[in-house]
Backbone of each chain as ProteinMPNN parsed JSONL, in Angstrom:
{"seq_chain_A": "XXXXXXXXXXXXXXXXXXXXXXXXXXXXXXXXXXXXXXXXXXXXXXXXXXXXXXXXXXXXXXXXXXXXXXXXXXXXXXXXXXXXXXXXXXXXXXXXXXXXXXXXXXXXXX", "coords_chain_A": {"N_chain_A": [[-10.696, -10.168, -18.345], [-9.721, -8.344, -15.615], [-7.804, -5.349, -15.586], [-5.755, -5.308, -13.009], [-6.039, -7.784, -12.675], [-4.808, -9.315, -14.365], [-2.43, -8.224, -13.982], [-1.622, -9.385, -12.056], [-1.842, -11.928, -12.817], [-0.158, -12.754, -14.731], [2.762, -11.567, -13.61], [2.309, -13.505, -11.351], [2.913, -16.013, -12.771], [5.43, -15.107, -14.049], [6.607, -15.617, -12.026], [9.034, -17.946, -11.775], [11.68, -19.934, -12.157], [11.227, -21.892, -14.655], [9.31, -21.109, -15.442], [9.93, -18.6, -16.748], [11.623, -19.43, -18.279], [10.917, -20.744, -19.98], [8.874, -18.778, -21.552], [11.025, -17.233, -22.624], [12.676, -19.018, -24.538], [10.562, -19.533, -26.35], [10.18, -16.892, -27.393], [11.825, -17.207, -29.332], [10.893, -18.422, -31.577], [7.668, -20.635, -32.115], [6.652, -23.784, -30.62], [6.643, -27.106, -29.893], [4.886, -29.046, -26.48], [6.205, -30.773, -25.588], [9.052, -30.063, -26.823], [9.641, -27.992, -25.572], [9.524, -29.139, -22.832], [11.727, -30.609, -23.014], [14.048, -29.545, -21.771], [14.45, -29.448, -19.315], [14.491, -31.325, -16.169], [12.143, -32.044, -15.226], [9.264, -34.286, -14.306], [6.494, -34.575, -17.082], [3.921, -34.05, -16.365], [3.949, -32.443, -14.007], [5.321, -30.615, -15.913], [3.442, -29.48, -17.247], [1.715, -28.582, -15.678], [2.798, -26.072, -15.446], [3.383, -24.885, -18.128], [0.506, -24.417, -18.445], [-0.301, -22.857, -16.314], [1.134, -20.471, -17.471], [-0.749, -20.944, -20.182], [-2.866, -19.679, -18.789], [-2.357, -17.264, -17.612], [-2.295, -15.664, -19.795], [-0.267, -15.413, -21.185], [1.268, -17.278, -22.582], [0.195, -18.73, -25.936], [-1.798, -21.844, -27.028], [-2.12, -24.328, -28.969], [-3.671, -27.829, -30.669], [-2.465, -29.289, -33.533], [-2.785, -31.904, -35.314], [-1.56, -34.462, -33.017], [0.197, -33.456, -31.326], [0.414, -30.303, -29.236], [1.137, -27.102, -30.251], [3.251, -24.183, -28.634], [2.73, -20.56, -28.433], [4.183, -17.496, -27.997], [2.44, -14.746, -26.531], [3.379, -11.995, -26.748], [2.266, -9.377, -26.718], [0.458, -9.592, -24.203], [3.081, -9.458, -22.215], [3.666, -7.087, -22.576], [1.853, -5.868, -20.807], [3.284, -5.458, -18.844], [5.443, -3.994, -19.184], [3.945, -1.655, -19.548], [2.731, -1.377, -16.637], [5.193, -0.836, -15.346], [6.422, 1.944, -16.916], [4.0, 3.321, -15.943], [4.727, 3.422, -13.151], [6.989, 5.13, -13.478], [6.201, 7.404, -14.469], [5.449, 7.996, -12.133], [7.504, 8.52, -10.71], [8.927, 10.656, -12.523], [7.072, 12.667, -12.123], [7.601, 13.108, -9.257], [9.783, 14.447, -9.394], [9.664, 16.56, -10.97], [7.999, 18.022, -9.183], [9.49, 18.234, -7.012], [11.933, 20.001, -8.293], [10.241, 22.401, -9.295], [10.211, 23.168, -6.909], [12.738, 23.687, -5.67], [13.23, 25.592, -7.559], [11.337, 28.108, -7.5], [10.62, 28.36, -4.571], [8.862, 29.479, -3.042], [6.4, 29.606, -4.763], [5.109, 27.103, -3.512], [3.285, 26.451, -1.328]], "CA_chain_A": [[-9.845, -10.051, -17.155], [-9.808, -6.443, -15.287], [-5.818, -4.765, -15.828], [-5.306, -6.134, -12.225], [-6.091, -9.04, -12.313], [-4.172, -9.686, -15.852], [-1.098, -8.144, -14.021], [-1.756, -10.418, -10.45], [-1.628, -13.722, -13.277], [1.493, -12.364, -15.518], [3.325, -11.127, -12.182], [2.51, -14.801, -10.748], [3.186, -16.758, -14.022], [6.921, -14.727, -14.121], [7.629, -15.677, -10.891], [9.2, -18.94, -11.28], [13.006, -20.148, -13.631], [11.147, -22.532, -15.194], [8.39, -20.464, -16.466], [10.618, -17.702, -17.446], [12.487, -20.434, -19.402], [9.64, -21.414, -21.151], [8.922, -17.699, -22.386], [12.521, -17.099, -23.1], [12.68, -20.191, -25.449], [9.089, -18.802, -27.5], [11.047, -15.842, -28.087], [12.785, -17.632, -30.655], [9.145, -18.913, -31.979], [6.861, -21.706, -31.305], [7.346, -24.854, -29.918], [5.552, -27.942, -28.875], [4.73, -28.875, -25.311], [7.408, -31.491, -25.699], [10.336, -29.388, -27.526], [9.734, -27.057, -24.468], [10.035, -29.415, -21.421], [12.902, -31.401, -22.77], [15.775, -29.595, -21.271], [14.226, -29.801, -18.147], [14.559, -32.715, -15.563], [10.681, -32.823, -14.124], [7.976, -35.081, -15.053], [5.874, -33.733, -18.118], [2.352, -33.83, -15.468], [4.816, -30.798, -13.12], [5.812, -29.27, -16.535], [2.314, -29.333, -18.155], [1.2, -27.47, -14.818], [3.523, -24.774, -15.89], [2.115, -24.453, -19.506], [-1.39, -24.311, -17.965], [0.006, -21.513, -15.664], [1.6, -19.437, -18.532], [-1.883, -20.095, -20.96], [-3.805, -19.07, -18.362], [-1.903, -16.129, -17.604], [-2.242, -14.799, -21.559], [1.514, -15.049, -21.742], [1.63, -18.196, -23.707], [-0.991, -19.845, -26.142], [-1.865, -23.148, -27.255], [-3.326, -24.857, -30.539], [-3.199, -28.414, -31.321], [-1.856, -29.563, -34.408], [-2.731, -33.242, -34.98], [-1.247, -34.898, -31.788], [0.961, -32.484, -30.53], [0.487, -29.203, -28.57], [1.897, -26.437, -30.038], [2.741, -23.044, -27.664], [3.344, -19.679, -29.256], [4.52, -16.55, -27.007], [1.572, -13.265, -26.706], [4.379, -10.577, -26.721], [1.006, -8.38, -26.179], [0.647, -9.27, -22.869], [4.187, -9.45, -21.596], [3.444, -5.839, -22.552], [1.254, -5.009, -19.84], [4.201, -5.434, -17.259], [6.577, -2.644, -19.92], [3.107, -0.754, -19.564], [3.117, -1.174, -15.24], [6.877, -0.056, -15.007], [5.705, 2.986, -17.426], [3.116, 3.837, -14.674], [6.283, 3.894, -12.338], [8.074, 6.205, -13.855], [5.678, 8.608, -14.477], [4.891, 8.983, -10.734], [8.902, 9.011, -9.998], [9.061, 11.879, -12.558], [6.283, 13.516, -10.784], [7.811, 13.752, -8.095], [11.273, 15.006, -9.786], [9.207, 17.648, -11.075], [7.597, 18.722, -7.963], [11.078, 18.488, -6.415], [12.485, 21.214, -9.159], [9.72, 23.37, -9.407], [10.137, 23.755, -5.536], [13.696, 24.39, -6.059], [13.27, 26.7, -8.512], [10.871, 28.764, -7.222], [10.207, 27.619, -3.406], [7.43, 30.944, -2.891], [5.368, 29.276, -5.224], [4.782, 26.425, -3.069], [2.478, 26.514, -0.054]], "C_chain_A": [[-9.583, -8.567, -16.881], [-8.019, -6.817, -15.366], [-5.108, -5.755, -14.604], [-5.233, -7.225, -12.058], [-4.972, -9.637, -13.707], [-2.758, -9.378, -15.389], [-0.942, -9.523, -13.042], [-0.593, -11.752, -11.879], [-0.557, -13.141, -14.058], [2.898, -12.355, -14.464], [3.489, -13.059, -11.872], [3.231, -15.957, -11.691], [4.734, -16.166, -13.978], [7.336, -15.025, -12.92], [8.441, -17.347, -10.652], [10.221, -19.149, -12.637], [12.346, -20.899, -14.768], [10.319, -22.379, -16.601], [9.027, -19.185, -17.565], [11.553, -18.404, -18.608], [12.148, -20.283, -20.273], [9.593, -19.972, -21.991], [10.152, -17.246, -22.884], [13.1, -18.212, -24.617], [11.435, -20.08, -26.602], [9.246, -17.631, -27.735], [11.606, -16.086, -29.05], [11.838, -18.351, -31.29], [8.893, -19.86, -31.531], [7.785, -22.897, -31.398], [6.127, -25.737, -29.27], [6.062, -28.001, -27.648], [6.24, -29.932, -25.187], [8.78, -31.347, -25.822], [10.74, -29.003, -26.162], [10.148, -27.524, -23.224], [11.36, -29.854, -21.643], [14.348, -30.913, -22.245], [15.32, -28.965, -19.593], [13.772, -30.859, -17.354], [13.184, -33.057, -14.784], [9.995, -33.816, -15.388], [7.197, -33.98, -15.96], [4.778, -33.45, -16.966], [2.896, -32.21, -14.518], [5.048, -30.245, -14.794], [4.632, -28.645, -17.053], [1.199, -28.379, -17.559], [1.923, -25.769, -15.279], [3.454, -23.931, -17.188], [0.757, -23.829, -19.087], [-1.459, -23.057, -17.386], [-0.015, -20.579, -16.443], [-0.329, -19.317, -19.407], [-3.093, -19.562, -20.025], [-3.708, -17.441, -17.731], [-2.01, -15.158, -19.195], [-0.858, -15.336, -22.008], [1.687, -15.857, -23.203], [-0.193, -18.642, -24.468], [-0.806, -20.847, -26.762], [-2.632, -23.241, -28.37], [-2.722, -26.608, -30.061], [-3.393, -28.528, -32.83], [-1.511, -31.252, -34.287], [-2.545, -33.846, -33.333], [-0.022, -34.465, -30.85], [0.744, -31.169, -30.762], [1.28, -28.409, -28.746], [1.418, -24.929, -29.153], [3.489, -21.885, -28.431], [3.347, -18.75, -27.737], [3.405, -15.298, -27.018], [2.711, -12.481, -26.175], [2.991, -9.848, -25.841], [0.66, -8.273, -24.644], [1.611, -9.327, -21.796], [4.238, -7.699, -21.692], [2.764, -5.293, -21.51], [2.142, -4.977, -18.416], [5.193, -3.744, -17.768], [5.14, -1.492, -19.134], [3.141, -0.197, -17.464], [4.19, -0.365, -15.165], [6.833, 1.57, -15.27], [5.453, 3.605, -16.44], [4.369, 3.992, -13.473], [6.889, 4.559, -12.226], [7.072, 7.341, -13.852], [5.351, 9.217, -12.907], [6.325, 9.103, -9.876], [9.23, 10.343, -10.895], [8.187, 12.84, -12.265], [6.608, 14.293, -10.143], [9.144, 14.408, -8.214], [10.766, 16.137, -10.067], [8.652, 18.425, -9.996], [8.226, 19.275, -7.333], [11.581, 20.081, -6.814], [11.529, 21.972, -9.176], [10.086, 24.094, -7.442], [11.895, 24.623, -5.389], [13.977, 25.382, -6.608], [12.229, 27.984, -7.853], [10.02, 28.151, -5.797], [8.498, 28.801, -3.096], [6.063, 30.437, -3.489], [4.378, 27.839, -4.144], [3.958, 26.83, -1.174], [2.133, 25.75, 0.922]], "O_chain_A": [[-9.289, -7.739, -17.743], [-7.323, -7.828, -15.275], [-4.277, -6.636, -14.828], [-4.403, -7.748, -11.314], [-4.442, -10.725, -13.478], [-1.826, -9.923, -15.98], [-0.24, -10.496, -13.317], [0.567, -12.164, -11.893], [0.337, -13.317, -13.23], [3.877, -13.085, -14.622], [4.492, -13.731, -12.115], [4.077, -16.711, -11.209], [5.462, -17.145, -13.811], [8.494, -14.713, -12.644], [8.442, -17.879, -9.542], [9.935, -18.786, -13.778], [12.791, -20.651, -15.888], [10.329, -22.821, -17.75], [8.713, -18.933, -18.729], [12.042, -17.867, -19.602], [12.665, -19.827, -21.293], [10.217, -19.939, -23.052], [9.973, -16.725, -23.985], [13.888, -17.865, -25.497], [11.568, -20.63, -27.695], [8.345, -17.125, -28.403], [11.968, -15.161, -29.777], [12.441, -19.355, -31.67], [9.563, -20.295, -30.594], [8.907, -23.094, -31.864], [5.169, -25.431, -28.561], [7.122, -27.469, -27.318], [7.237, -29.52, -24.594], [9.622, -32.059, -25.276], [11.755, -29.403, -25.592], [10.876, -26.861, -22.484], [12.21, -29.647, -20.777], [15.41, -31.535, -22.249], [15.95, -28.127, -18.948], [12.721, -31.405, -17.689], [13.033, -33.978, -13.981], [10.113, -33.992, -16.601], [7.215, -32.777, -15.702], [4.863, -32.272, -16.618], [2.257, -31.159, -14.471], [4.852, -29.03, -14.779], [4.642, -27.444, -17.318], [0.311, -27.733, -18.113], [1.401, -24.656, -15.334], [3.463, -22.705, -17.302], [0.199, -22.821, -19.52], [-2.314, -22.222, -17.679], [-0.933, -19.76, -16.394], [-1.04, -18.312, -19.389], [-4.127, -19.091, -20.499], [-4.632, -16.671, -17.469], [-1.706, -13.972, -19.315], [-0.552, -15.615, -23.167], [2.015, -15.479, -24.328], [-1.274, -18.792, -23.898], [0.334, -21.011, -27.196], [-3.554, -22.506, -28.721], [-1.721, -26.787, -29.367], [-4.339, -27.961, -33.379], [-0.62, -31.818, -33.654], [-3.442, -33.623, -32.52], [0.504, -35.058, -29.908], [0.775, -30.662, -31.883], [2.241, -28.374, -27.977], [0.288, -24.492, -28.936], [4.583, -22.058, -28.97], [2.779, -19.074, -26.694], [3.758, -14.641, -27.997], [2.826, -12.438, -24.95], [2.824, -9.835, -24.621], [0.588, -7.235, -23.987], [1.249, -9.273, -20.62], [4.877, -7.095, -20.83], [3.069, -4.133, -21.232], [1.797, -4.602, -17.295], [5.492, -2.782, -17.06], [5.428, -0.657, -18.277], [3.452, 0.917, -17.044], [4.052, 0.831, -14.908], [7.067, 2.4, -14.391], [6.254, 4.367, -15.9], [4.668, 5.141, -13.149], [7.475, 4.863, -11.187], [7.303, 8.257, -13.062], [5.105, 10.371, -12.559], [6.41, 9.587, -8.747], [9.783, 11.239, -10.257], [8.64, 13.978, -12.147], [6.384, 15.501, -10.062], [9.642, 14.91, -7.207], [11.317, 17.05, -9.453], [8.935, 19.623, -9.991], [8.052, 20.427, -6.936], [11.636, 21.052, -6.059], [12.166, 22.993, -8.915], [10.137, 25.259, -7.046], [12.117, 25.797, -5.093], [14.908, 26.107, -6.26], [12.872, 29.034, -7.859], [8.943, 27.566, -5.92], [7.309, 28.491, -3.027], [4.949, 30.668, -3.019], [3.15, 27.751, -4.152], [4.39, 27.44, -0.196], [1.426, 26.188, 1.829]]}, "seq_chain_B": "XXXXXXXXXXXXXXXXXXXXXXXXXXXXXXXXXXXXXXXXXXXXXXXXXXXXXXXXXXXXXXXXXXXXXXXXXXXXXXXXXXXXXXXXXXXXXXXXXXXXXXXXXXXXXX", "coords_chain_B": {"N_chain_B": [[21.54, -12.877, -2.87], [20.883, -15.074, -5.932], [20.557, -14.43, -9.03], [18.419, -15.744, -10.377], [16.399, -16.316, -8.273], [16.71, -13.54, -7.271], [14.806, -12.547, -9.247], [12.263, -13.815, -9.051], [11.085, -13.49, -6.341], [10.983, -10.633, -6.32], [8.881, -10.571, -8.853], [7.093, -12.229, -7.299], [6.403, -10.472, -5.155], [5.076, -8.418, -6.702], [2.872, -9.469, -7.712], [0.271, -8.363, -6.47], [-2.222, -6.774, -5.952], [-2.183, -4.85, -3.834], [-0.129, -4.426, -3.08], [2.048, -3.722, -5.069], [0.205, -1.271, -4.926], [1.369, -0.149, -2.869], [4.082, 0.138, -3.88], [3.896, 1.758, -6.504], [3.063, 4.007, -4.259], [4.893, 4.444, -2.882], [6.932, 5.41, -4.877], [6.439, 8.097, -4.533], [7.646, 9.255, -2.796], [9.207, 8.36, 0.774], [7.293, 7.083, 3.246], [5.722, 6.367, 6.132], [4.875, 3.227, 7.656], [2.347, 3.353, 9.081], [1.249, 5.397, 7.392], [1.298, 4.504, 4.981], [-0.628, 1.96, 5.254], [-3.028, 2.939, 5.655], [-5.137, 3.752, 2.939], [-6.115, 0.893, 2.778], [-8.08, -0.908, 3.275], [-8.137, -2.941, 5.197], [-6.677, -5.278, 7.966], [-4.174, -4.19, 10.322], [-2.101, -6.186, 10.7], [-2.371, -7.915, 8.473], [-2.011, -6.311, 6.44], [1.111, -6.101, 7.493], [2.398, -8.032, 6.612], [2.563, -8.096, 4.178], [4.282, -6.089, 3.777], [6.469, -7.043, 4.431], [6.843, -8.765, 2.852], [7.201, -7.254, 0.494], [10.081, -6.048, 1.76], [11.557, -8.219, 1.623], [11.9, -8.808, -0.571], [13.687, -7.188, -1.576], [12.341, -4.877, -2.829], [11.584, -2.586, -1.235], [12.709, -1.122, 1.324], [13.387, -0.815, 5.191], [13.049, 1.447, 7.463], [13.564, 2.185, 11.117], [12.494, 4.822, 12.888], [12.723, 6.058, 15.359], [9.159, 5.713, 17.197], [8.458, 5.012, 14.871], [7.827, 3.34, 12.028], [9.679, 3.638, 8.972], [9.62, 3.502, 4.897], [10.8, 2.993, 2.348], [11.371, 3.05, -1.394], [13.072, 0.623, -3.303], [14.406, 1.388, -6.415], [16.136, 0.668, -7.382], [16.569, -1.971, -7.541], [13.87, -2.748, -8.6], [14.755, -2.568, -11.322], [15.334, -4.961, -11.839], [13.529, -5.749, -13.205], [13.091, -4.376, -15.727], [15.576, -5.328, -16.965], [15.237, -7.68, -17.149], [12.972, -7.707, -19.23], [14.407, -6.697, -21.338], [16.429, -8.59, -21.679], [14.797, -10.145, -22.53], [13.324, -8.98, -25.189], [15.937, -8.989, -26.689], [16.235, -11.449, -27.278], [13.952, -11.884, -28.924], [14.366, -10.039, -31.034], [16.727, -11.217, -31.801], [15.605, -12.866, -33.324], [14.326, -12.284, -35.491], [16.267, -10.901, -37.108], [17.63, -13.077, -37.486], [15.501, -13.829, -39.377], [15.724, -11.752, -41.535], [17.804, -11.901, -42.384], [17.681, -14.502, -43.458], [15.552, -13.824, -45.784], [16.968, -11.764, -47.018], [19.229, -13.155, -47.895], [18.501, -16.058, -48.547], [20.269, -18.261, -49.02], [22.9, -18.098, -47.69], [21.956, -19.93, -45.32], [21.652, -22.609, -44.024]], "CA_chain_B": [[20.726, -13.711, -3.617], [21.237, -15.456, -7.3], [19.395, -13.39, -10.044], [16.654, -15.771, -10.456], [16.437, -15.788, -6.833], [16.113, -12.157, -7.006], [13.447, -12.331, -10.266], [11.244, -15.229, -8.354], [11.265, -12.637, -5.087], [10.876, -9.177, -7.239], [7.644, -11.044, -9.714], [5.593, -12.471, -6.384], [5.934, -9.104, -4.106], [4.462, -7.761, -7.751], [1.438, -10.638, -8.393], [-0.775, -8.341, -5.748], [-2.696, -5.613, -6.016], [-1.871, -4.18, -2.546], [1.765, -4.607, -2.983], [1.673, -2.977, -5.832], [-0.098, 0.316, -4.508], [2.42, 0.367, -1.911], [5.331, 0.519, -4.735], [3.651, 3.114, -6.543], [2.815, 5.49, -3.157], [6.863, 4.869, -2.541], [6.854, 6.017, -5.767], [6.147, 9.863, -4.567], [8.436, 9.545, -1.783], [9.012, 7.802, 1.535], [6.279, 6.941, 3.996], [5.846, 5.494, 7.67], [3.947, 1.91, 7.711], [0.794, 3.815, 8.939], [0.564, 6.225, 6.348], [0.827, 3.259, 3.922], [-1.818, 1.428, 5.642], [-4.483, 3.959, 5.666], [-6.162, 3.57, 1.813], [-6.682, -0.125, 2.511], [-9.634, -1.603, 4.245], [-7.459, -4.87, 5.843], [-6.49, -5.425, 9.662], [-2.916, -4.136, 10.053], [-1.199, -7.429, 10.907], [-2.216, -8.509, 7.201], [-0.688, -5.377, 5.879], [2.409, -5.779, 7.756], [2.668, -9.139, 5.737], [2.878, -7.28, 2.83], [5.345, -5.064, 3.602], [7.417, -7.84, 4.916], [7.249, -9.799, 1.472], [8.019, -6.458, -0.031], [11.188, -5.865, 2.096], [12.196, -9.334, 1.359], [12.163, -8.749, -2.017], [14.643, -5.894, -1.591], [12.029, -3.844, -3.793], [11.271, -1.582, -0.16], [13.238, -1.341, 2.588], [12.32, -0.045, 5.768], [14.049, 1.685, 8.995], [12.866, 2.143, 12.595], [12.654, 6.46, 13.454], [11.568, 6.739, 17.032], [8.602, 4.65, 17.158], [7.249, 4.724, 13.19], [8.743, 2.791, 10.844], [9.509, 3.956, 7.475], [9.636, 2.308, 4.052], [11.227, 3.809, 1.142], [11.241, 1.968, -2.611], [14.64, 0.701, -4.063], [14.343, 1.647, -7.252], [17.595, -0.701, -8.494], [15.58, -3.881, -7.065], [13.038, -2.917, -9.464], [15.259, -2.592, -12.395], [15.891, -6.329, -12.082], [12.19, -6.452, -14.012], [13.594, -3.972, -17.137], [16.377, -5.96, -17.498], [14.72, -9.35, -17.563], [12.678, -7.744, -20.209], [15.501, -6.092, -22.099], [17.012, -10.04, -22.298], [13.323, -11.296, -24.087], [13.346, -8.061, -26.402], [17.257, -9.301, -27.572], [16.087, -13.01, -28.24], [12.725, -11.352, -30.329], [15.43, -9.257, -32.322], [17.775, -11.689, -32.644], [15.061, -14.165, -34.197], [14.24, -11.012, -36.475], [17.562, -10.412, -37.858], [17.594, -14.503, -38.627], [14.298, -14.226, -40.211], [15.599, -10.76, -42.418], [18.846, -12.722, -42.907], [17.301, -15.972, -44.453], [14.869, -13.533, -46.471], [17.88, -11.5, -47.664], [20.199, -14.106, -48.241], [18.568, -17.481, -48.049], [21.868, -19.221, -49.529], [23.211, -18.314, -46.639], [21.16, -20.792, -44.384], [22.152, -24.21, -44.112]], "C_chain_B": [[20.761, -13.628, -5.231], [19.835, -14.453, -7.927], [18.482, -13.94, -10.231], [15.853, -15.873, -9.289], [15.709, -14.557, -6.645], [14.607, -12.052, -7.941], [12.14, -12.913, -9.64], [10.544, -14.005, -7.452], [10.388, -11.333, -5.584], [9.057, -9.449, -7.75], [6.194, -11.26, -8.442], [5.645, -11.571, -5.859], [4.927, -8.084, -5.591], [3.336, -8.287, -8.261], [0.427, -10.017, -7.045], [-1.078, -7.187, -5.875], [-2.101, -4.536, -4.81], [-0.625, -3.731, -2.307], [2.712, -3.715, -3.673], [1.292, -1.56, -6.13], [0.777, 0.623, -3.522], [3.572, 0.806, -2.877], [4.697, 2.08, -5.566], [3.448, 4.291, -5.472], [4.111, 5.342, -2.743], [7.232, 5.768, -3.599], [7.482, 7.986, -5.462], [7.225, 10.097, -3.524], [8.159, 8.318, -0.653], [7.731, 7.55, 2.484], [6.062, 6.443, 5.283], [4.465, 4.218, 6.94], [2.162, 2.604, 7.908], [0.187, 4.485, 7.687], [0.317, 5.17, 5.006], [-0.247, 2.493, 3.96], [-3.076, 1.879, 4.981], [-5.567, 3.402, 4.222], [-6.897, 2.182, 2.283], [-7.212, -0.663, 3.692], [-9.087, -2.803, 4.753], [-6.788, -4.237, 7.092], [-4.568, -5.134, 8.812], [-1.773, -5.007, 9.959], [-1.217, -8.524, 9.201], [-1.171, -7.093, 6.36], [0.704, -5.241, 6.285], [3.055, -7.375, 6.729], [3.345, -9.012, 4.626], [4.294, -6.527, 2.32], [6.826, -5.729, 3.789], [7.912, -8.558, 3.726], [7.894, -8.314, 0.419], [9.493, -5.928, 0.165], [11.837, -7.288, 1.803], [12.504, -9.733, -0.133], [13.487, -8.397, -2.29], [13.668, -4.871, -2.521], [11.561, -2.551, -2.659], [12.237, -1.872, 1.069], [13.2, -0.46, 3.962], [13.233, 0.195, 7.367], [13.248, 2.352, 9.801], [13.04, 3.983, 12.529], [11.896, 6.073, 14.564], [10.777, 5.485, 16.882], [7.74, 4.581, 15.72], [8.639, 4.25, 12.555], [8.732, 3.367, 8.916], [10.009, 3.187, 6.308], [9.865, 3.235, 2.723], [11.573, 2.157, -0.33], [12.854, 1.688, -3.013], [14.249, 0.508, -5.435], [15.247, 0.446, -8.349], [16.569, -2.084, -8.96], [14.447, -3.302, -8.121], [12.906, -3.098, -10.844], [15.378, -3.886, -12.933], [14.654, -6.398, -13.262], [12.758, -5.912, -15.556], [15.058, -4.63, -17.56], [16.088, -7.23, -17.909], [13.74, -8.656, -18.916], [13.176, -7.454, -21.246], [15.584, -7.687, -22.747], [15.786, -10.812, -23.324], [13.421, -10.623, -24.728], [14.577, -8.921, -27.353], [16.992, -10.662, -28.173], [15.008, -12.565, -29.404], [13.759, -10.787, -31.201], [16.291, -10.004, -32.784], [17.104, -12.555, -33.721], [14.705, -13.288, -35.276], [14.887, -10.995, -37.264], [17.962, -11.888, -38.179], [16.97, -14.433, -39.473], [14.887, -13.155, -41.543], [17.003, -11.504, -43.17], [18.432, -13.484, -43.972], [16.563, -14.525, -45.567], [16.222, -12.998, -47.17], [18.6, -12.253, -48.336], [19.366, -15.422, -48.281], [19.334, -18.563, -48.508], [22.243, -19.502, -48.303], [22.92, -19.468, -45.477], [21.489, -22.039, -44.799], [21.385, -25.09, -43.414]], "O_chain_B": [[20.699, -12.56, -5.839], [18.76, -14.024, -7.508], [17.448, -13.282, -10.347], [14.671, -15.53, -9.314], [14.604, -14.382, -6.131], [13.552, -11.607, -7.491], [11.052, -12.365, -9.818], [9.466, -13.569, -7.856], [9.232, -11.134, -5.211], [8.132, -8.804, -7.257], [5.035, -10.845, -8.457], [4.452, -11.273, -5.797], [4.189, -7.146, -5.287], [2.756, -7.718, -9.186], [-0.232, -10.881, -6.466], [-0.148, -6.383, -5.928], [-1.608, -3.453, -5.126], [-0.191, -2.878, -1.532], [3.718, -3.148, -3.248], [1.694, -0.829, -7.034], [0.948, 1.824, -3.314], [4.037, 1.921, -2.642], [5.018, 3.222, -5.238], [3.661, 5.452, -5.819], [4.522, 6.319, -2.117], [7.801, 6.825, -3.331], [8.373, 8.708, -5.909], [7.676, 11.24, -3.446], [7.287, 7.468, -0.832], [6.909, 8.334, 2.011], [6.844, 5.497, 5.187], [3.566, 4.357, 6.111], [1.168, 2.43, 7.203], [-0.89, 4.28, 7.127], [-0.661, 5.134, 4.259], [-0.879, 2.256, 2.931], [-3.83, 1.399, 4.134], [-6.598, 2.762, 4.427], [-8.127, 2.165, 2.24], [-6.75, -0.781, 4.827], [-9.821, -3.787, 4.654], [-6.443, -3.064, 7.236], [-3.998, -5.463, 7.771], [-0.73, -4.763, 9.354], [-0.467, -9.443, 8.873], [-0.025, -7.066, 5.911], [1.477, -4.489, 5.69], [4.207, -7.46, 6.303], [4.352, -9.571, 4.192], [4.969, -6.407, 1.297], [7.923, -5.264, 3.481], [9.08, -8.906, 3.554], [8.909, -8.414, -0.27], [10.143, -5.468, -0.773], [13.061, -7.163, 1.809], [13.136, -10.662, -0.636], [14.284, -9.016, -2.996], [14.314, -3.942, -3.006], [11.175, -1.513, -3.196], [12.326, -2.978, 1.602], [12.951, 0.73, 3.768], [13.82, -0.614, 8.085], [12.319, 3.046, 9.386], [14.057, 4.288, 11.905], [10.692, 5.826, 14.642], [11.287, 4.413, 16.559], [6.59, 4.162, 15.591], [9.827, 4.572, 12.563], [7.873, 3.372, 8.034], [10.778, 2.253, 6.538], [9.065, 4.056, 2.274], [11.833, 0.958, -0.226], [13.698, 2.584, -2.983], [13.727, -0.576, -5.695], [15.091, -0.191, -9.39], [16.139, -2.724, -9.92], [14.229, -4.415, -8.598], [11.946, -3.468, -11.52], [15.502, -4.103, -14.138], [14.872, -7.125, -14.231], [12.89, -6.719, -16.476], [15.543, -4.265, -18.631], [16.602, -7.799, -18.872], [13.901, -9.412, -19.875], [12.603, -7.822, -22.271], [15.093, -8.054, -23.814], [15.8, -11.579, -24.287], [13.813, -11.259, -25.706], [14.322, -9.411, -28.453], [17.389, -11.011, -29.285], [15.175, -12.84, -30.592], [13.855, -11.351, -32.291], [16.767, -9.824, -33.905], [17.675, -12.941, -34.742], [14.91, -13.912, -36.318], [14.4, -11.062, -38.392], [18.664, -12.006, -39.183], [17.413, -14.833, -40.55], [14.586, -13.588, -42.655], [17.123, -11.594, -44.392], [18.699, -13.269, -45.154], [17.469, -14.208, -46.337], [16.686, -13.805, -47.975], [18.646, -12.026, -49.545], [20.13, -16.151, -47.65], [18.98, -19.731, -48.345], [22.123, -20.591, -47.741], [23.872, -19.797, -44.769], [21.565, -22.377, -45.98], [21.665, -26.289, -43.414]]}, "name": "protein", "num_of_chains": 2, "seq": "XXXXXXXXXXXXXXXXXXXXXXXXXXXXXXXXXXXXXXXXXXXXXXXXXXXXXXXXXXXXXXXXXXXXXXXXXXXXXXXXXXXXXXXXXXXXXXXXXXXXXXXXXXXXXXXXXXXXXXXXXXXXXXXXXXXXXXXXXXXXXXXXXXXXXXXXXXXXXXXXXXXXXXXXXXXXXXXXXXXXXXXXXXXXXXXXXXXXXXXXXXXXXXXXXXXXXXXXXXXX"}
């Protein structure tokens, strides 16, 4: 998966309470597919779309284990959003620096 | 708008590449709609789409001069993302400081 496209499906995968649940709740370690929907009121077929979302986003993965689905959390790629933001900052202190050097010495600038 | 409201809002203006290069070129400073345009190869009425899901975010917001519109980044509205990750870091640490607990102590654990 190219960077963009890995943020596009992380980005899309975080955009929704239910999914953010789900990773919020595999913060505190794994969990079957079952553990995970039960304190939410949809049908498992709508929650199992929302698993599918997350492992296809990286976020979450999947094993089974006999006859239940367990899902563990990839920290690693919840990292490439810390890593985006990163990229953020560096081009807002950029431009803080650009700012102050102009301040500081406006002559230099052309 | 409720905070997951705002996270839902914040995550999809962030699941696009395009959307994306607009937040970073706010990044450096403000911009008019055209000058934002320009890099990308799409009819302007799709880029104003863009800019529209980005102001609806609150992560850009954008005021009329004369006849150009300009579009500056809100920086806050973007914070909403380092705080939602702040809250998954504190559940990983807190499950940490169980896990160093039980190892330290495992009496303790009931």
């Amino acid at each position: 998966m190219a960077k963009h496209e890995a943020l596009d499906a992380v980005f899309v995968a975080l955009a929704d309470p239910t999914r953010r649940a789900v990773i919020r709740r595999l913060g505190e370690g794994p969990a079957s597919v079952s553990e995970l929907a039960r304190p939410f009121a949809i049908a498992l077929p709508s929650f199992l779309k929302h698993v599918r979302m997350l492992e296809s986003s990286g976020l979450v993965r999947t094993a089974k284990s006999g006859r239940v689905r367990m899902c563990i959390l990839d920290r690693e790629r919840l990292a490439v959003v810390d890593g985006w933001l990163d990229e953020q900052r560096r081009v807002w202190e950029g431009r803080t620096d650009r700012l102050s050097a102009f301040v500081t010495d406006p002559q230099e600038q052309s």
